[in-house]
C-alpha angles and dihedrals in degrees: 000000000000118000115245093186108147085251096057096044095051088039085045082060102043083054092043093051092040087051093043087053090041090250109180102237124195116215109215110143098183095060103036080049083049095054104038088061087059122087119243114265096033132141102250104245120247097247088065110044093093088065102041087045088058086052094057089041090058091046095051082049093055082038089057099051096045 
């Protein structure tokens, strides 16, 4: 049974748009489900750098090629 929360339905656009311009999109569902659980604004804890650093890291790399 899918999930119509507010959240998935706004997150379900943001991938079908990404998918409609070729965005390269990065599945990682434990952090998206980490930082999702942050407020906006807030410092990133310390258990999770290394993987958003891995995520910039990915992005530089699109950014690179572009």
């Amino acid at each position: 049974m899918q999930d119509l929360t507010p959240q998935n339905t706004v997150a379900d656009e943001i991938l079908r748009l990404a998918r409609e311009n070729n965005i390269p999109l990065r599945h990682d569902p434990a952090l998206a489900g980490a930082l999702a659980t942050l407020d906006a604004g807030r410092q990133i804890p310390p258990e999770l750098l290394r993987a958003v650093s891995e995520v910039l890291a990915f992005v530089y790399g699109i950014n690179r090629k572009a």
